[in-house]
Backbone as CSV, one residue per row, in Angstrom:
resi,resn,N_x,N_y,N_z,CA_x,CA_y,CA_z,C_x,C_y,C_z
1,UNK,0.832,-1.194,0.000,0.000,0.000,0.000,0.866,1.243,0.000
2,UNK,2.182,1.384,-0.720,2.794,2.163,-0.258,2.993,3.855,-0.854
3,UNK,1.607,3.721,-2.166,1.069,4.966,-2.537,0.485,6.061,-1.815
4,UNK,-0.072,5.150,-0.693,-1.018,6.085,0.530,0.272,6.772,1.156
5,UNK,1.289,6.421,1.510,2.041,7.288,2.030,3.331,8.161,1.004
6,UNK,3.481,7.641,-0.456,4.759,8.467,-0.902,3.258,9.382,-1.936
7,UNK,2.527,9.269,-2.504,2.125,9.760,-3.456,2.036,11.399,-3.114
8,UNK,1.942,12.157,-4.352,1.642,13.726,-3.775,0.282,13.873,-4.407
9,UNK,-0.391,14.328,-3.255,-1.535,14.807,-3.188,-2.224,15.739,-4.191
10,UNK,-1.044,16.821,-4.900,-1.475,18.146,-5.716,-1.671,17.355,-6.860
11,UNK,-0.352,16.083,-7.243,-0.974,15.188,-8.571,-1.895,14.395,-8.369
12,UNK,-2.282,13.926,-7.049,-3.499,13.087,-7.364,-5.088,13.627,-7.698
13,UNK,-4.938,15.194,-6.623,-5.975,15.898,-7.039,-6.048,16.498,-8.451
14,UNK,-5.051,16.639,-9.376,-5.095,17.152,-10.571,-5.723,16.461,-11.604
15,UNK,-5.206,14.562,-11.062,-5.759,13.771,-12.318,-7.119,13.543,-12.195
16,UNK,-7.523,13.455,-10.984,-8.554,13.442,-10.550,-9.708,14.005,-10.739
17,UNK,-9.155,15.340,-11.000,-9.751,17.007,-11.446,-10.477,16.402,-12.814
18,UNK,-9.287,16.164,-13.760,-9.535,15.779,-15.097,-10.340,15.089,-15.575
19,UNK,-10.386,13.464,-14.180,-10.973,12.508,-14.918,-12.340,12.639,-14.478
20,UNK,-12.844,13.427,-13.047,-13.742,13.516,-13.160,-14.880,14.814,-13.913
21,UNK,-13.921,15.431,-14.555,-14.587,16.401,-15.075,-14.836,15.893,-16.542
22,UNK,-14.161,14.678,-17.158,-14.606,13.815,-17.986,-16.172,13.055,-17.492
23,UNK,-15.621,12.503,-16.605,-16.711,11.477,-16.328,-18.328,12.209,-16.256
24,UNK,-18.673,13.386,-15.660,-19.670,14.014,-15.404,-19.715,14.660,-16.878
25,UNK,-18.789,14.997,-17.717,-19.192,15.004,-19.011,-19.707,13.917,-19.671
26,UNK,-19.252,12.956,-19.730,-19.995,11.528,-20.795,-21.144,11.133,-19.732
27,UNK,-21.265,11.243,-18.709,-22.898,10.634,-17.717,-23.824,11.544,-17.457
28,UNK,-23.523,13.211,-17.399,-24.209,13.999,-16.935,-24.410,15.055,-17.626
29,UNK,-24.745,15.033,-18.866,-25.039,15.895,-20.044,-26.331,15.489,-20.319
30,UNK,-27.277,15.141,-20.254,-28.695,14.809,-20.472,-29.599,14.565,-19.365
31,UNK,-31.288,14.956,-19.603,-32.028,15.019,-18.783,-32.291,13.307,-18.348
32,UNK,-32.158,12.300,-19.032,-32.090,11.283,-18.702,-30.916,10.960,-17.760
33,UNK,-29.895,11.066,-18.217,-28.641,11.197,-17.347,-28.954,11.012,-15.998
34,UNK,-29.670,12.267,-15.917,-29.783,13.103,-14.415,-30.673,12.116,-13.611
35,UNK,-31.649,11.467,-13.993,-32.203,10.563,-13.741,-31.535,9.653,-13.112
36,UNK,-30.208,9.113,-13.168,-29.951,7.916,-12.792,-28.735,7.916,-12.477
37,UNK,-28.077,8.653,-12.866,-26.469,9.050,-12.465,-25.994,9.367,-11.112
38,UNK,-25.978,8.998,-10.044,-25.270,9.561,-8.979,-23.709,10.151,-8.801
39,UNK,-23.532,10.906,-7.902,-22.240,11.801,-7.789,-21.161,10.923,-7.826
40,UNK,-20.044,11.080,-8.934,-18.657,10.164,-8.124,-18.544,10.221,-6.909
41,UNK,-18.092,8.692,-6.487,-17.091,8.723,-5.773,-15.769,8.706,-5.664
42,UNK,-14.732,8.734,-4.960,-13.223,8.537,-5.388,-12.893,6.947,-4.821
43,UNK,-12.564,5.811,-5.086,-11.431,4.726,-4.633,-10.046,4.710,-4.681
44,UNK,-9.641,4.983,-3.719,-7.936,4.557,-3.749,-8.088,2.680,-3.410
45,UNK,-7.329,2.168,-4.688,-7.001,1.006,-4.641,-5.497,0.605,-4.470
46,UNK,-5.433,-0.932,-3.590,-4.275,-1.272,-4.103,-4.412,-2.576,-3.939
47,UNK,-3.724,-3.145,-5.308,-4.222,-4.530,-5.607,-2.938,-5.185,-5.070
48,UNK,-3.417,-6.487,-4.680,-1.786,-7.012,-4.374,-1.781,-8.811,-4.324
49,UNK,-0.166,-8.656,-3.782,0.063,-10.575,-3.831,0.812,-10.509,-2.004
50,UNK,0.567,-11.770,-1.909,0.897,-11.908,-0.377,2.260,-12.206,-0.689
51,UNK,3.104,-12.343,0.162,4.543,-12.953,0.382,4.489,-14.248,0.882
52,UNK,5.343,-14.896,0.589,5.254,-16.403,0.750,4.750,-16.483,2.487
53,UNK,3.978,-17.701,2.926,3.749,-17.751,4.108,2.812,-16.888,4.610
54,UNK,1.899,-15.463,4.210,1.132,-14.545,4.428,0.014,-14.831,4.457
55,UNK,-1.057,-14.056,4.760,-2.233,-14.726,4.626,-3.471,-13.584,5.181
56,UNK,-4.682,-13.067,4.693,-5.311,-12.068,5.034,-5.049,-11.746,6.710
57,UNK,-4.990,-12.560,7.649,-4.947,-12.706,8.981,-3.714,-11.685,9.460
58,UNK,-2.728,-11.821,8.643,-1.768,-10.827,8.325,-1.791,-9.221,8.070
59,UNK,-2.898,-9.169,7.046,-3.407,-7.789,6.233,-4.085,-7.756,7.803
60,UNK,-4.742,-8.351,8.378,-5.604,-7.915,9.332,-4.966,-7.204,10.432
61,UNK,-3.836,-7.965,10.773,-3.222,-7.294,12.119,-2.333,-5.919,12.031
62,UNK,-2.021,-6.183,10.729,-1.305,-4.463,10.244,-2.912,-3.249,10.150
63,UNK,-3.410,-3.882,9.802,-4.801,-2.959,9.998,-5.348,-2.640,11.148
64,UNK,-5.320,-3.702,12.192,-5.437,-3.397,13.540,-4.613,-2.159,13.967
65,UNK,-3.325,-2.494,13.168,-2.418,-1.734,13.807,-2.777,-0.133,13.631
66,UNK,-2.681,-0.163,12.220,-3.476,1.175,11.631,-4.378,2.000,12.382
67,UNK,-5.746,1.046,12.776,-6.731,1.698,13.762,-6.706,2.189,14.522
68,UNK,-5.355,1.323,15.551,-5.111,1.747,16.761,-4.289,3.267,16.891
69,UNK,-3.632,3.312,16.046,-2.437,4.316,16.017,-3.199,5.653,15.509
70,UNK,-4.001,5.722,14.580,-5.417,7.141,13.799,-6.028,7.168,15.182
71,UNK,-6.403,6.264,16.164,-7.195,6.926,17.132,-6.292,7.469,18.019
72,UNK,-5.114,7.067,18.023,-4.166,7.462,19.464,-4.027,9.383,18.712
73,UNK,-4.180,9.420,17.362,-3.448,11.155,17.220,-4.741,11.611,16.523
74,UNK,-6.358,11.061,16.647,-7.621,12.049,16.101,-7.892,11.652,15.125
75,UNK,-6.965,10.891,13.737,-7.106,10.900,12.845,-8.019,10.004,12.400
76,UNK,-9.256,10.667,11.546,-10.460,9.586,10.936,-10.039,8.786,9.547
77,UNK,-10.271,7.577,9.734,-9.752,7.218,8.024,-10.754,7.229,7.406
78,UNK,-10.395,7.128,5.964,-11.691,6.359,5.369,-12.641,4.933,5.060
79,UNK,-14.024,4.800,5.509,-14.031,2.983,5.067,-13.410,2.339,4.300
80,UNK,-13.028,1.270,4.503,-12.022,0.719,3.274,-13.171,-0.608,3.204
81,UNK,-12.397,-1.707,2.250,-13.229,-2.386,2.419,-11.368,-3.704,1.828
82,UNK,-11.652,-5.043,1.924,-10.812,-5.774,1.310,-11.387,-6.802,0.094
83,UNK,-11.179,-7.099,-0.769,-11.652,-8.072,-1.675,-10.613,-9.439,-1.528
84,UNK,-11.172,-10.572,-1.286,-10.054,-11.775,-1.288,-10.963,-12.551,-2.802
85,UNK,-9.517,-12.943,-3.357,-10.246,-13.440,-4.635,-10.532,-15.028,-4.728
86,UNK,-11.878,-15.455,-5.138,-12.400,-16.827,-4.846,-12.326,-17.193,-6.305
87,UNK,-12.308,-16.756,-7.428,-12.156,-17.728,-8.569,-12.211,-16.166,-9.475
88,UNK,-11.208,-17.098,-10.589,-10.644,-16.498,-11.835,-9.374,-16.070,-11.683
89,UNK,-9.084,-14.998,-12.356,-7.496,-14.987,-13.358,-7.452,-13.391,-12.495
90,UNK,-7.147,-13.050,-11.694,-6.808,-11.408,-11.525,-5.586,-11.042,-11.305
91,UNK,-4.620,-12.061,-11.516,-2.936,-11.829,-10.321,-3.037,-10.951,-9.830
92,UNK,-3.299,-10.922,-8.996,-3.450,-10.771,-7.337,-3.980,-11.491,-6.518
93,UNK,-3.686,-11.161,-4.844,-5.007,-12.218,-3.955,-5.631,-11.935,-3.376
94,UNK,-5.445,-10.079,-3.217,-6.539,-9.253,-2.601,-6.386,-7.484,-2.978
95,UNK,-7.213,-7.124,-3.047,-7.245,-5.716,-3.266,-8.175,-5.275,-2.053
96,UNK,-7.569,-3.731,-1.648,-7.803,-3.099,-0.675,-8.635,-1.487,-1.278
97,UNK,-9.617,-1.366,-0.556,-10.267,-0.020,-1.117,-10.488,1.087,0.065
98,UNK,-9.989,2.249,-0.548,-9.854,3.104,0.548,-11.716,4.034,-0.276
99,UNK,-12.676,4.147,0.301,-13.781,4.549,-0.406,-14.073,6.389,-0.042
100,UNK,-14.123,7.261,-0.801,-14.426,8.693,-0.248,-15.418,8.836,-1.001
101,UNK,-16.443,9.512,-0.185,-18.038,10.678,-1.180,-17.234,11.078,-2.238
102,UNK,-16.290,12.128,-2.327,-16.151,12.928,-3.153,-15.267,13.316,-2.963
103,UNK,-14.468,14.631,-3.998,-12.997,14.927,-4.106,-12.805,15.591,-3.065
104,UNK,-13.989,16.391,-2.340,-13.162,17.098,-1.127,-12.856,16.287,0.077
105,UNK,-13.840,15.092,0.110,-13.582,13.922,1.264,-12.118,13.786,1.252
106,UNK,-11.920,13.407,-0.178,-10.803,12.385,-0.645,-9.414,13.625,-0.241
107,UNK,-9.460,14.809,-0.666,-8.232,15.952,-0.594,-8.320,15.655,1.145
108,UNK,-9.525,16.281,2.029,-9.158,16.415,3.193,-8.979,15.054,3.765
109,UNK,-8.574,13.775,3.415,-8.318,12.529,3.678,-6.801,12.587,3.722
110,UNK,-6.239,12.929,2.149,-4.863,12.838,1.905,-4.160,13.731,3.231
111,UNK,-4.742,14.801,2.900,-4.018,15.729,3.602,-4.031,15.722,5.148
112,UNK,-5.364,14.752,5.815,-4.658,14.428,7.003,-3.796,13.229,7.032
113,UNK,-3.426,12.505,6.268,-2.792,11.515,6.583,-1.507,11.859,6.195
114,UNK,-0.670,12.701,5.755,0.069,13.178,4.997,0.836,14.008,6.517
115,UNK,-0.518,14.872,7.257,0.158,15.192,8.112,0.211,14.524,9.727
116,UNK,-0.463,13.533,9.420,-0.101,12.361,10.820,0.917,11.933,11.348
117,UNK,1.737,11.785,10.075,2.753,11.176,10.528,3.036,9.685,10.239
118,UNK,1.799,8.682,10.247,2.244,7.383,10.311,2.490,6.837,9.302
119,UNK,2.600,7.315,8.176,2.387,6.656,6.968,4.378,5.302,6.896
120,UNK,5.129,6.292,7.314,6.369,5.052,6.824,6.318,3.980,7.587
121,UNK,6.234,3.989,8.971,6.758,2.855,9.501,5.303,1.397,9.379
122,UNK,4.237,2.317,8.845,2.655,1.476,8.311,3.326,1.181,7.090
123,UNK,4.033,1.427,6.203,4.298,1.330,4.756,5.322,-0.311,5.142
124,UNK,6.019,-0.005,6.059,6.917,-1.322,6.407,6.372,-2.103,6.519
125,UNK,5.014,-2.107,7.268,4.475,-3.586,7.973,3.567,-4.135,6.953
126,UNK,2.809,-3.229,5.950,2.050,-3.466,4.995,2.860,-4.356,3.871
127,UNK,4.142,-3.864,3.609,4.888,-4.005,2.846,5.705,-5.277,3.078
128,UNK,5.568,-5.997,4.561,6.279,-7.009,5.253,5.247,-8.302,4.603
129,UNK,3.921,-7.948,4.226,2.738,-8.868,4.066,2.411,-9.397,2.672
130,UNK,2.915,-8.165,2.020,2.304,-8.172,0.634,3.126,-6.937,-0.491
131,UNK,3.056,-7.487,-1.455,3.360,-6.613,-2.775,1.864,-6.005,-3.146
132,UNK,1.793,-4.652,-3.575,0.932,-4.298,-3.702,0.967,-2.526,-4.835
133,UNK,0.251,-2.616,-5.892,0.209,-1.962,-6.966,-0.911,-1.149,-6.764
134,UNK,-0.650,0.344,-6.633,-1.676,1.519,-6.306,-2.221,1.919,-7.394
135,UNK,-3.519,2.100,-7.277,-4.152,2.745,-8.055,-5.479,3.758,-7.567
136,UNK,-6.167,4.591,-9.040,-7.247,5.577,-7.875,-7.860,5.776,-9.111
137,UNK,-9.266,6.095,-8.762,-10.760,5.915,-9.949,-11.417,6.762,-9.337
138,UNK,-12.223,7.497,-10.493,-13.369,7.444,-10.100,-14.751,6.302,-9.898
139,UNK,-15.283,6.468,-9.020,-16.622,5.340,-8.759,-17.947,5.777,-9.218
140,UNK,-18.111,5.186,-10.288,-19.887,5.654,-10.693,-20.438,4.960,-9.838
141,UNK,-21.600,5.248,-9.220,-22.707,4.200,-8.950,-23.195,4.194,-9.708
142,UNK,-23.804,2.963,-10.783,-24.885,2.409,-11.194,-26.344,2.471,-11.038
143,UNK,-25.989,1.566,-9.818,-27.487,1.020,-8.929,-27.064,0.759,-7.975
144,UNK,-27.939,1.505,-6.931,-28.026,0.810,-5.408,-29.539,0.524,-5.227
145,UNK,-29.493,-0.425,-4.463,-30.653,-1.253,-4.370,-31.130,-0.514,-3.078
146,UNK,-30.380,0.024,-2.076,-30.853,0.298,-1.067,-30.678,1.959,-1.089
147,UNK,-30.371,2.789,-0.119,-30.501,4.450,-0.501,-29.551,4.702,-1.134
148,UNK,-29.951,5.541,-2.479,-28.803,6.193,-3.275,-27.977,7.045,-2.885
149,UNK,-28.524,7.748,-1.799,-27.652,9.016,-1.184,-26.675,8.660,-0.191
150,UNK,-26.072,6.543,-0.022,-25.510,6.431,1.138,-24.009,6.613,0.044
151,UNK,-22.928,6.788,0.761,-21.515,6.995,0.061,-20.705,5.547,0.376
152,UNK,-21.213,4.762,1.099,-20.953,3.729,0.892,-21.848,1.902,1.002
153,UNK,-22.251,1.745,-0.155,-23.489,0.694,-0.123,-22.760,-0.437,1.194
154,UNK,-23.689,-0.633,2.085,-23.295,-1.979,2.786,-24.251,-3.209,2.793
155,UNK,-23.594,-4.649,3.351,-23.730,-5.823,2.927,-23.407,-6.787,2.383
156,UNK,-22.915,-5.951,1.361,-22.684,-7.421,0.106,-21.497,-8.360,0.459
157,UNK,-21.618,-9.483,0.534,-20.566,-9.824,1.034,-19.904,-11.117,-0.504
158,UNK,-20.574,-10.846,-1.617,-19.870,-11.418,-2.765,-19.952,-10.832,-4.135
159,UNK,-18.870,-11.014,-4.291,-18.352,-9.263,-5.710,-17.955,-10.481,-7.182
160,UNK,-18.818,-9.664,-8.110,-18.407,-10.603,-9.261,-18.315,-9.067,-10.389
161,UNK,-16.962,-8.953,-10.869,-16.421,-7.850,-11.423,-15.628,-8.380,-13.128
162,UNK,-15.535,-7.088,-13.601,-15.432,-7.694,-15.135,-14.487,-6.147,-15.410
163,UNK,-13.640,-6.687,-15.927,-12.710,-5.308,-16.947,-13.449,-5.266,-18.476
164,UNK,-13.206,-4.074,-18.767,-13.564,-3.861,-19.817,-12.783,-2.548,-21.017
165,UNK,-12.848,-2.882,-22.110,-11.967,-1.960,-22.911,-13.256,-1.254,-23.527
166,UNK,-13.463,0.090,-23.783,-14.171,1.146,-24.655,-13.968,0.137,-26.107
167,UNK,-15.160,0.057,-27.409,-14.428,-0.526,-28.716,-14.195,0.920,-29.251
168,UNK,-13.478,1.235,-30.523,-12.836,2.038,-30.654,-14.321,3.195,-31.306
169,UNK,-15.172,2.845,-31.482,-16.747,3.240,-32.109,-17.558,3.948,-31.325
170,UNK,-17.203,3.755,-29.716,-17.890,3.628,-28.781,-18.090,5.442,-28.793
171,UNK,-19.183,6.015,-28.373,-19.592,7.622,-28.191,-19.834,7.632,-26.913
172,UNK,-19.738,8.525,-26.324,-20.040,9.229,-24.952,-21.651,9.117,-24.667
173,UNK,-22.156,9.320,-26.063,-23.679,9.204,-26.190,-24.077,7.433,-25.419
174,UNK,-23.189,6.604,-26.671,-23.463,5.086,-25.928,-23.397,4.470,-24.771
175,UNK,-22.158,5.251,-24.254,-21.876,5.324,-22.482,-23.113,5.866,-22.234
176,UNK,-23.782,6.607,-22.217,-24.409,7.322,-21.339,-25.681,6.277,-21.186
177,UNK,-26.255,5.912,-22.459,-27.262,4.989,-22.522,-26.847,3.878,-21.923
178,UNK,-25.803,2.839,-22.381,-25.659,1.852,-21.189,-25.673,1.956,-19.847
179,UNK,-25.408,3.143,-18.981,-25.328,2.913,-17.642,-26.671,2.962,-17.615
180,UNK,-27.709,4.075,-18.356,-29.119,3.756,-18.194,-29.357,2.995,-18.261
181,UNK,-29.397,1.838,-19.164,-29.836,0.642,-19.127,-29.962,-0.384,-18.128
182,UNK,-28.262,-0.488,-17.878,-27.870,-0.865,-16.813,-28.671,-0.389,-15.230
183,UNK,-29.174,0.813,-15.309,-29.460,0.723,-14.063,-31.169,0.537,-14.161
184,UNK,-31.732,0.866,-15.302,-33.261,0.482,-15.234,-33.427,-0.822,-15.550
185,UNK,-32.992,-2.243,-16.052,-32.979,-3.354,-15.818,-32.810,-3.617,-14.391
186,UNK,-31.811,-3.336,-13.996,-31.212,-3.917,-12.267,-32.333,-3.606,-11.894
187,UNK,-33.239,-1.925,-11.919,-34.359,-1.839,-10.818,-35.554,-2.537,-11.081
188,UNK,-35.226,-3.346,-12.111,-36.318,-3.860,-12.671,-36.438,-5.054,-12.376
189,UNK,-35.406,-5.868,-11.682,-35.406,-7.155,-10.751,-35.837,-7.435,-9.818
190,UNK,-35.890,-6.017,-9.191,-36.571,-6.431,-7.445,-35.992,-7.274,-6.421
191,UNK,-36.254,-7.846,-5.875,-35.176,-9.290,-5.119,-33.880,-9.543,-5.461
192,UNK,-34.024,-9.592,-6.911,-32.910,-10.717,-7.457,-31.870,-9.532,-8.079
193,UNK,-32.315,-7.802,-7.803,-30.912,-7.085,-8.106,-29.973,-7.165,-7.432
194,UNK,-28.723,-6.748,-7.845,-27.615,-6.707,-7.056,-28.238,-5.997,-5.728
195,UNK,-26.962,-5.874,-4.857,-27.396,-5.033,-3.367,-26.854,-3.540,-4.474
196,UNK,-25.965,-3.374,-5.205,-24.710,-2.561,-5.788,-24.332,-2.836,-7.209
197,UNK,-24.242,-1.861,-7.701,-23.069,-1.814,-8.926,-22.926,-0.290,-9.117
198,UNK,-21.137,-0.846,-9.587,-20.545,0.153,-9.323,-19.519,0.265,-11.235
199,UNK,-19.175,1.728,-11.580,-18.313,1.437,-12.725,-16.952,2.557,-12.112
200,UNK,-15.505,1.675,-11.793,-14.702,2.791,-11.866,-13.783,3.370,-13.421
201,UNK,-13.662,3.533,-12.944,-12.888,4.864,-14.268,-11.339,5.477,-13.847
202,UNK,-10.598,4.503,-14.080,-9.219,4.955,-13.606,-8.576,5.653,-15.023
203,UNK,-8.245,6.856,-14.256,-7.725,8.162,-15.406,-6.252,7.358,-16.178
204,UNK,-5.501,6.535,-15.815,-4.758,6.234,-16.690,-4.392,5.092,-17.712
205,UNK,-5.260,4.562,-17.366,-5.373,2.624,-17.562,-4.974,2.667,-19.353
206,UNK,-6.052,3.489,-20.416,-5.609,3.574,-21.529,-4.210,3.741,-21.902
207,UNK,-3.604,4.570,-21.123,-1.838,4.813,-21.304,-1.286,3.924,-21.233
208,UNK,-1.711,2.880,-19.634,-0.518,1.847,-19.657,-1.303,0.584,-20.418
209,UNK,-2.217,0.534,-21.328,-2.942,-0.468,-22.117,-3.700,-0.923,-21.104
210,UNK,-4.357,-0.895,-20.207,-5.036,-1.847,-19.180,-6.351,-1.564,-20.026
211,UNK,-7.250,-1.826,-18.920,-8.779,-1.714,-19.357,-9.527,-0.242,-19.399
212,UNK,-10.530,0.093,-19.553,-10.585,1.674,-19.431,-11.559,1.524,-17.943
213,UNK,-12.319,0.680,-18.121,-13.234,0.329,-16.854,-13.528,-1.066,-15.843
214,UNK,-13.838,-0.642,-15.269,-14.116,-2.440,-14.376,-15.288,-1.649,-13.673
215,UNK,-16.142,-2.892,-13.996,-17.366,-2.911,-13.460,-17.572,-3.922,-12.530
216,UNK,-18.436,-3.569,-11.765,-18.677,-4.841,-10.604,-19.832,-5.022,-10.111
217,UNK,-20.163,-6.318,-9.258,-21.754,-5.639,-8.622,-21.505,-6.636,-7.367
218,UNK,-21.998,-6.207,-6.314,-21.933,-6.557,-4.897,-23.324,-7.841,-4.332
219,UNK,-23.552,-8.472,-3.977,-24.422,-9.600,-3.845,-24.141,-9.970,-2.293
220,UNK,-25.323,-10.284,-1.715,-25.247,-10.941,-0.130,-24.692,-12.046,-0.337
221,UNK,-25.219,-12.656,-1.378,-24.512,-14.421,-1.022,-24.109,-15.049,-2.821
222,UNK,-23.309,-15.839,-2.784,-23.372,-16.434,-3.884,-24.331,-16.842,-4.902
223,UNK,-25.821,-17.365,-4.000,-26.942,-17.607,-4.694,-27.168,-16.238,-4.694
224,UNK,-27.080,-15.001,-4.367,-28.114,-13.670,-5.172,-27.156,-13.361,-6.420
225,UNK,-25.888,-13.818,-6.514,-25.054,-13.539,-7.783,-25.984,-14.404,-8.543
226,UNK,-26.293,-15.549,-8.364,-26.625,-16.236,-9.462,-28.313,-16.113,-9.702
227,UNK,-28.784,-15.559,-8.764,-30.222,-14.997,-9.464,-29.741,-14.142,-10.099
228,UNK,-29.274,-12.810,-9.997,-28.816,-11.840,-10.883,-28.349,-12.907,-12.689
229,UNK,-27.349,-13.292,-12.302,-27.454,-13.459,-13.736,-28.227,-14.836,-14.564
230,UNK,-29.197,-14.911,-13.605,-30.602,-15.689,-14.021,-31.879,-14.610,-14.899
231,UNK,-31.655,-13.771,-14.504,-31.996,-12.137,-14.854,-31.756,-12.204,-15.935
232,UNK,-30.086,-12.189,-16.322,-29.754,-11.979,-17.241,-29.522,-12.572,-18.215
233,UNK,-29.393,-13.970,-18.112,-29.718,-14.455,-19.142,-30.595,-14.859,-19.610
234,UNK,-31.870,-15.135,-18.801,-33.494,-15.380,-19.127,-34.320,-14.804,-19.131
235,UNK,-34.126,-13.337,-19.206,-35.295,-12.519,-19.447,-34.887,-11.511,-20.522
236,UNK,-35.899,-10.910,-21.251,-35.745,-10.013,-22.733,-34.906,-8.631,-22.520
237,UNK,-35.325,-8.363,-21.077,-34.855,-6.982,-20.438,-33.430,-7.242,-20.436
238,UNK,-32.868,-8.542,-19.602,-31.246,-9.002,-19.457,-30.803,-9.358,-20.950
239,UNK,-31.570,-9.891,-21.694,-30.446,-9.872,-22.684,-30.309,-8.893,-23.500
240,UNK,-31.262,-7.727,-23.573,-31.152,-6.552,-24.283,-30.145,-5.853,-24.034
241,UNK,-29.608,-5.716,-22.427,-28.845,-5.376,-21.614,-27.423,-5.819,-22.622
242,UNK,-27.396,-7.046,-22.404,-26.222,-7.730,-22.524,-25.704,-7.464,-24.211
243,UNK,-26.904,-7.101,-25.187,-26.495,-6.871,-26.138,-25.727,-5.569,-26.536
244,UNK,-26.473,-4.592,-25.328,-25.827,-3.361,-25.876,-24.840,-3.502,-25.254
245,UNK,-24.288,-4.010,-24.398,-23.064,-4.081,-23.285,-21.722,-4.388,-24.527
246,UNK,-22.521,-5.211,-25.056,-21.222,-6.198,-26.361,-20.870,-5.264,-27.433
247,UNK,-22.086,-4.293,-27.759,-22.042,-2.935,-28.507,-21.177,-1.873,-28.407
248,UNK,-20.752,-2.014,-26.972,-19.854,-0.888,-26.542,-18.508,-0.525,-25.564
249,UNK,-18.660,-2.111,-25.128,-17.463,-2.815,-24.292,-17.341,-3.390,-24.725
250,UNK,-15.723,-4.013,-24.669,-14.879,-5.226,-24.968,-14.763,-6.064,-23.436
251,UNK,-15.317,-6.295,-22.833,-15.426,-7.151,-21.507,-14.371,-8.582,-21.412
252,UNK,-13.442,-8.281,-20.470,-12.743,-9.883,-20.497,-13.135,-11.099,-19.327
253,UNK,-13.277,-11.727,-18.655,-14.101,-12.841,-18.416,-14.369,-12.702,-16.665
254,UNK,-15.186,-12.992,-15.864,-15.543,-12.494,-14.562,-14.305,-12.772,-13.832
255,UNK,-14.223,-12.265,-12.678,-14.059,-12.753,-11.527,-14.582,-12.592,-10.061
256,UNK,-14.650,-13.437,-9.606,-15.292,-13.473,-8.328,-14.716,-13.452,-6.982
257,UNK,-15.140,-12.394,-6.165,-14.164,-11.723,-4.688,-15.322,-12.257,-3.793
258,UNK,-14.653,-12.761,-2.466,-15.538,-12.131,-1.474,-15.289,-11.208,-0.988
259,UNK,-15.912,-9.889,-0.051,-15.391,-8.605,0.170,-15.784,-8.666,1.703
260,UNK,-14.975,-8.119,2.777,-15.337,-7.316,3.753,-14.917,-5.963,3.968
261,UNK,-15.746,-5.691,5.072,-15.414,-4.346,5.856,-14.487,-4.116,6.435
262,UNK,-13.337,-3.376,6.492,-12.292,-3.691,7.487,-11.825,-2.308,8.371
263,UNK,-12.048,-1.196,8.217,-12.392,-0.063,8.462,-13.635,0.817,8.677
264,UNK,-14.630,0.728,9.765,-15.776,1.285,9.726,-16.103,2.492,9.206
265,UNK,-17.212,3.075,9.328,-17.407,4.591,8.567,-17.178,5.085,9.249
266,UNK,-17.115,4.838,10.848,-16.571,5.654,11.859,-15.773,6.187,12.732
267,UNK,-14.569,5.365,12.119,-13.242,5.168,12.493,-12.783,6.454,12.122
């Protein structure tokens, strides 16, 4: 995790600046839009691999450690959450999410942690556990099943997520309609929607060839993943979905996390 403590803040808020002043351009230019679009959020990610012998129980006690030490000097973090990966191809074996409302959450986040103090000798112990590759997005919400206005959906305790490349055809216009879609199908499940879905948007991924997006959606249990895509593949609404999805993403093949909480909202 060792972006949270060397990165500078003025560049993270800059790219940030950019990408979300993109993003509210391609989602929030139409009266439909407005309809269904909720405010970014920001994720600081960092994806990683354990060190031989490691094991989440590990990530856990450096996190303990974390907790303990933000309350000893005032400092609030942000919810994080952890993903451990249960099937597919992601190299990695867990990714860590630091979750903020919005860019000013996210600035007055950096900037207290920046001036806490703890960030090196946390960078050691994190770093004693695991290799780990930083990254930071914006977070569309999609759909929340439960209040739209919460900044961080809770529950789900199984994540089935998909990368995806823009095809080179793709319009801002087509983005805009798929997330509609996307989110008036989901509300159109009832029971069997996700708890969540979420699309991030990491400002550099095209540069270093990665994906442009990863999408995901959050589920209580394994069986509500698989009503969801009972949804989707057996009803006219899900596969309409799925057609325009193929229309405008290049999608490469699932994978499946379980996720917890590991940082409260109130910490």
């Amino acid at each position: 995790m060792s972006s949270q403590f060397r990165a500078d803040p003025v560049l993270l808020l800059t790219i940030l600046s950019i990408v979300l002043t993109l993003l509210i351009g391609v989602l929030g230019t139409s009266a439909r839009a407005a309809e269904t679009v909720y405010p970014p959020m920001i994720a600081q990610t960092w994806t990683c691999s354990y060190h031989d012998g490691r094991s989440i129980d590990d990530v856990l006690k450096v996190r303990d450690a974390m907790v303990s030490e933000a309350d000893q000097v005032g400092l609030i973090l942000p919810p994080a959450y952890v993903w451990t990966l249960t099937s597919g191809d992601a190299h990695a074996d867990f990714v860590w999410f630091n979750i903020h409302r919005d860019m000013g959450a996210f600035g007055a986040s950096v900037d207290a942690w920046q001036a806490s103090g703890l960030g090196p000798a946390l960078l050691e112990r994190f770093s004693s556990v695991s290799d780990c590759a930083a990254g930071i997005s914006a977070a569309q919400m999609i759909f929340p099943r439960g209040n739209p206005g919460a900044s961080v959906p809770d529950g789900p305790v199984f994540i089935a997520s998909q990368r995806c490349s823009f095809l080179d055809a793709t319009s801002n216009e087509q983005l805009r309609e798929l997330i509609s879609q996307m989110h008036d199908v989901m509300k159109g499940m009832g029971d069997h929607a996700p708890a969540f879905a979420t699309a991030l948007f990491p400002p550099s991924q095209r540069a270093s060839g990665e994906s442009d997006v990863l999408i995901y959606s959050g589920h209580g249990s394994a069986v509500g993943r698989r009503n969801y895509a009972a949804e989707l593949l057996n009803t006219d609404a899900g596969q309409r979905l799925r057609k325009r999805q193929k229309a405008v993403l290049d999608c490469g093949d699932l994978t499946l996390w379980s996720s917890q909480q590991v940082v409260e909202v109130d910490q």
